[in-house]
One Martini backbone bead per residue (centre of mass of N, CA, C, O) as a GRO file, in nm:
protein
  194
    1UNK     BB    1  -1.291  -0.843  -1.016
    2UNK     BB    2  -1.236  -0.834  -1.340
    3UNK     BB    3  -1.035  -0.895  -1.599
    4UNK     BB    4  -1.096  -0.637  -1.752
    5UNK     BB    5  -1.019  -0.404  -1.535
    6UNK     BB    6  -0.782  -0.492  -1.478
    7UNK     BB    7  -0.611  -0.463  -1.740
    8UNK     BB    8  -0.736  -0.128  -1.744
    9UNK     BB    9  -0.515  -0.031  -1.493
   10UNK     BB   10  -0.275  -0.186  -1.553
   11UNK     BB   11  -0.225   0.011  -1.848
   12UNK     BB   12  -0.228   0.248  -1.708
   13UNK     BB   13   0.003   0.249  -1.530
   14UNK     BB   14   0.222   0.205  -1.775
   15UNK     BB   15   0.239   0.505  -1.852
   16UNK     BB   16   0.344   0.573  -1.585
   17UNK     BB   17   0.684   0.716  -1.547
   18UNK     BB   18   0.630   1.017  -1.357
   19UNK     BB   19   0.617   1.259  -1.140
   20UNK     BB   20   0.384   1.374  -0.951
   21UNK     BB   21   0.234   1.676  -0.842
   22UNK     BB   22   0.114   1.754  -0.575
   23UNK     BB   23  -0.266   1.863  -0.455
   24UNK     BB   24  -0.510   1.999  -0.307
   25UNK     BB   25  -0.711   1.889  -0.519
   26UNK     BB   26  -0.624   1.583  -0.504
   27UNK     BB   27  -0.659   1.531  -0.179
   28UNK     BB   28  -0.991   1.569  -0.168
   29UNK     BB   29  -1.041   1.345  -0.365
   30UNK     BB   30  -1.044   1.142  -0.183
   31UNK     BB   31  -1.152   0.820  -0.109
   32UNK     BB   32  -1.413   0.629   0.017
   33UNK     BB   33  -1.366   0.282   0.099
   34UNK     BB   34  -1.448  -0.025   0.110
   35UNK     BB   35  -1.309  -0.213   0.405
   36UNK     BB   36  -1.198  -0.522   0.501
   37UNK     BB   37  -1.231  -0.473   0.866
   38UNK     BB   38  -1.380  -0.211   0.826
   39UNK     BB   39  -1.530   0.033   0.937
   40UNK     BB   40  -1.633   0.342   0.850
   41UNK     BB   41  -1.504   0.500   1.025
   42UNK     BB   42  -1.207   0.361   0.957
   43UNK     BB   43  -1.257   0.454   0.642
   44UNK     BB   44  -1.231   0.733   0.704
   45UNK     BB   45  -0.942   0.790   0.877
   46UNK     BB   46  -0.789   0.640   0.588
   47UNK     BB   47  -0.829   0.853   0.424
   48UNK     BB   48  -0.720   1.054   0.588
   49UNK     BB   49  -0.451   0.985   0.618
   50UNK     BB   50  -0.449   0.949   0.309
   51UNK     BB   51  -0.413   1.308   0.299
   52UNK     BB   52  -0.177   1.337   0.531
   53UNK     BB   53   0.027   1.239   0.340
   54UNK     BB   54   0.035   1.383   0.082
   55UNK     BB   55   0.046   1.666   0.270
   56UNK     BB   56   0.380   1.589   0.327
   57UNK     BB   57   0.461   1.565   0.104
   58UNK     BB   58   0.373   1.830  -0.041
   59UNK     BB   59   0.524   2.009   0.187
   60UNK     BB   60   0.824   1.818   0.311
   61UNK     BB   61   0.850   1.611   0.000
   62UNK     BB   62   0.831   1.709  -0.295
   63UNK     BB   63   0.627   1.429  -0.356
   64UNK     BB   64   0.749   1.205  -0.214
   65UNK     BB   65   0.811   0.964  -0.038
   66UNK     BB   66   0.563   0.832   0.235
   67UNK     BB   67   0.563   0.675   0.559
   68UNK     BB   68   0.285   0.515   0.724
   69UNK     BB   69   0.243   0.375   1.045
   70UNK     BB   70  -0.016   0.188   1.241
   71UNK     BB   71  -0.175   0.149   1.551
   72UNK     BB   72  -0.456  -0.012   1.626
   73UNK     BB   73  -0.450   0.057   1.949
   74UNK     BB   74  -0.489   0.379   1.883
   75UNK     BB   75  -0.394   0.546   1.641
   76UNK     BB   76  -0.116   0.583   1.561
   77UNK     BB   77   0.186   0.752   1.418
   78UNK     BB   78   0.470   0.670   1.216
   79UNK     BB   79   0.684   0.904   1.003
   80UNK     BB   80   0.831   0.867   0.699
   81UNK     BB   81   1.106   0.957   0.474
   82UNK     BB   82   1.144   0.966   0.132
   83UNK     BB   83   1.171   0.926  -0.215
   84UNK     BB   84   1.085   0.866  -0.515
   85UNK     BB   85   1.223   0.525  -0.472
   86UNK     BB   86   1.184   0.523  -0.105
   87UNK     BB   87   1.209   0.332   0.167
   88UNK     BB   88   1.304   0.346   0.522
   89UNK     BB   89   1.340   0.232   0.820
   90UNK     BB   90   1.561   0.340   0.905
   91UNK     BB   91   1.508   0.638   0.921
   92UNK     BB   92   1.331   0.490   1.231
   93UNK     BB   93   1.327   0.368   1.507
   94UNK     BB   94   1.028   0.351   1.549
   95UNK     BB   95   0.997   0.159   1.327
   96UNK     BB   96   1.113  -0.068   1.353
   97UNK     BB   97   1.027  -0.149   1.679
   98UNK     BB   98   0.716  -0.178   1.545
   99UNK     BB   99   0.801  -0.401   1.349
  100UNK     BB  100   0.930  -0.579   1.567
  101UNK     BB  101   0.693  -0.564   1.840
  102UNK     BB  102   0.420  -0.595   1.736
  103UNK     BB  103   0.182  -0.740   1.672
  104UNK     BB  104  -0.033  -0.936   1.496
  105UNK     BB  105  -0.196  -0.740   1.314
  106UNK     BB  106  -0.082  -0.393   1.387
  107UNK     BB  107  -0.077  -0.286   1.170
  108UNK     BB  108  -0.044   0.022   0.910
  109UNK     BB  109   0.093   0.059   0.574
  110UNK     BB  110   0.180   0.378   0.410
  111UNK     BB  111   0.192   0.477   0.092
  112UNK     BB  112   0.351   0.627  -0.166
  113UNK     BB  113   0.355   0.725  -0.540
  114UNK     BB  114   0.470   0.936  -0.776
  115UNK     BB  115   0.400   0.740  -1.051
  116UNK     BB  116   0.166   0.591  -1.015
  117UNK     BB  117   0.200   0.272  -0.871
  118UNK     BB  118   0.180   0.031  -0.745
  119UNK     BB  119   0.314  -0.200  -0.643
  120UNK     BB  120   0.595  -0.348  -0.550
  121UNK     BB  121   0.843  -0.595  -0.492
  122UNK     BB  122   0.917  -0.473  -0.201
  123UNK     BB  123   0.615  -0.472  -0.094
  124UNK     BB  124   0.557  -0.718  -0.094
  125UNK     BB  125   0.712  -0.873   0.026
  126UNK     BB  126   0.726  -0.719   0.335
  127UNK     BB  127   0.455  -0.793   0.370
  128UNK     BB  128   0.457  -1.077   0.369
  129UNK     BB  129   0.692  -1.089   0.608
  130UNK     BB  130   0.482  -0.891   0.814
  131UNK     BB  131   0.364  -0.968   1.043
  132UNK     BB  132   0.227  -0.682   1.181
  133UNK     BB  133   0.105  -0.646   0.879
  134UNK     BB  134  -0.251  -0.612   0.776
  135UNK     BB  135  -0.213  -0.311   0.587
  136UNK     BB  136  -0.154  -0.233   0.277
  137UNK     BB  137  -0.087   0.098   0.101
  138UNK     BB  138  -0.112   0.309  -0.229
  139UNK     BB  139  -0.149   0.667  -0.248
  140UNK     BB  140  -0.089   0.812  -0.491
  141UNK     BB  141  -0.058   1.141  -0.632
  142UNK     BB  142  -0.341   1.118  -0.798
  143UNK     BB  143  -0.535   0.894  -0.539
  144UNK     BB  144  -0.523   0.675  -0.577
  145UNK     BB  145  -0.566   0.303  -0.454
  146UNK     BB  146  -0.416   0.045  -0.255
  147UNK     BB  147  -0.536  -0.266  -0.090
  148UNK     BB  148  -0.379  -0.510   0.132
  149UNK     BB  149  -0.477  -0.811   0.285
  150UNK     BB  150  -0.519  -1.015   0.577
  151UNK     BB  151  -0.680  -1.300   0.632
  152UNK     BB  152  -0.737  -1.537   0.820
  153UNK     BB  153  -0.633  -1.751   0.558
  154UNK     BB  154  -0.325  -1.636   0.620
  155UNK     BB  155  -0.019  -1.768   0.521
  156UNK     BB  156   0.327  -1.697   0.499
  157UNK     BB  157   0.454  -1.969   0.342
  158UNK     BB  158   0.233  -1.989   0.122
  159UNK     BB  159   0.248  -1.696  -0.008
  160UNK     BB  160   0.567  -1.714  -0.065
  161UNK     BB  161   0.565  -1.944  -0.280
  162UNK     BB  162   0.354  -1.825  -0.454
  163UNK     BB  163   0.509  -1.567  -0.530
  164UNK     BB  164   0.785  -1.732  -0.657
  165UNK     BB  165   0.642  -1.874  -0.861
  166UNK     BB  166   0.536  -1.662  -1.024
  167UNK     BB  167   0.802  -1.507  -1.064
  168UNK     BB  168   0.942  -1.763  -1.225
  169UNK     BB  169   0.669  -1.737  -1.480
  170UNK     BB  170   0.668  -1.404  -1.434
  171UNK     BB  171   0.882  -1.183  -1.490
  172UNK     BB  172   0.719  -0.930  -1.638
  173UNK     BB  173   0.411  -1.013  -1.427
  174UNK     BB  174   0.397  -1.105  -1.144
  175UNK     BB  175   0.239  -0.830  -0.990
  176UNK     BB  176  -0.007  -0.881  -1.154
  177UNK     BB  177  -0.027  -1.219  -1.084
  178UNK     BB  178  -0.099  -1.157  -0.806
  179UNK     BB  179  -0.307  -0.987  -0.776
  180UNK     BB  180  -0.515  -1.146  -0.938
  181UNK     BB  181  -0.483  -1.429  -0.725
  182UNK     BB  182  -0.436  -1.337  -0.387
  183UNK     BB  183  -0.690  -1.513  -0.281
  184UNK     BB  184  -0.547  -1.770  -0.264
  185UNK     BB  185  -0.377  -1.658  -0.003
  186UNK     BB  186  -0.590  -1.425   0.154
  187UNK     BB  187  -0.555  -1.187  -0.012
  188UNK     BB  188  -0.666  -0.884  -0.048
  189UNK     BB  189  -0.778  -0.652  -0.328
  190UNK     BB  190  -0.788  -0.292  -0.339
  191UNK     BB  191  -0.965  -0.007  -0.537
  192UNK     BB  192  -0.943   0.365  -0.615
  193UNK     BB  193  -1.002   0.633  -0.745
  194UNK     BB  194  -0.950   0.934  -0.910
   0.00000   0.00000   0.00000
């Protein structure tokens, strides 16, 4: 991704800033993604995934944030119902247990952002630190996507300390400098849809 693009997603994000409600026509234009890690089948199963997220969020959370879990020893799924402004895994024992006991990199966490919005830095955190989830991502209201992967180089200490730095050098503009520069801890970042 060229440093022109992302500064062109990242302003236009930057504009988005109340909640869009979910249709089914932006439901169905959600798109398949080519996803290092995962072969065609998996990432056609991920799009429909955050589809069945989208349709939970619409008809059953106002619009509103759905957290799915993703365990990849079966994809099984275990969803979260959250607020226009967050998820929280106490919601859901089952979510806690999952985050607790699964092993490293079998888990796979979505959640929606009602006002199109990226990665925030509670997702960002949660992820660094979280050895179980080897992607998450964002699949917005508007149908965009975000995803981050821990490649095989990724090491949660070395991490730590790059996103800490960053957040100290960078207050207003943290994640944005982490997405674009996250290839150097490991982490994939990619986009698309809409």
């Amino acid at each position: 991704m060229s440093d022109k693009d992302f500064n062109e997603i990242w302003n236009q994000l930057q504009k988005r800033k109340t909640k869009l409600i979910i249709t089914s026509d932006i439901i169905e234009k959600i798109k398949i993604l080519n996803l290092d890690y995962f072969d065609t089948d998996e990432s056609i199963l991920i799009r429909d995934l955050h589809q069945e997220l989208l349709t939970l969020s619409m008809k059953n959370n106002n619009s509103d944030e759905v957290g799915m879990l993703i365990n990849l020893i079966d994809w099984s799924k275990t969803v979260i119902y959250g607020t226009q402004n967050g998820i929280t895994f106490r919601n859901s024992a089952k979510a806690q247990d999952l985050m607790i006991c699964a092993p490293k990199n079998s888990l796979l966490f979505f959640h929606n952002h009602p006002a199109n919005s990226v990665f925030s830095e509670k997702d960002l955190e949660s992820f660094l630190i979280s050895d179980s989830i080897l992607m998450m991502s964002v699949v917005c209201n508007n149908g965009r996507q975000y995803f981050l992967t821990k490649s095989d180089s990724f090491e949660k200490e070395k991490a730590l300390i790059y996103y800490d730095n960053i957040f100290q050098n960078n207050k207003n503009g943290c994640i944005k400098e982490f997405l674009r520069t996250c290839k150097k801890i490991g982490l994939i970042f990619k986009y698309g849809g809409e």
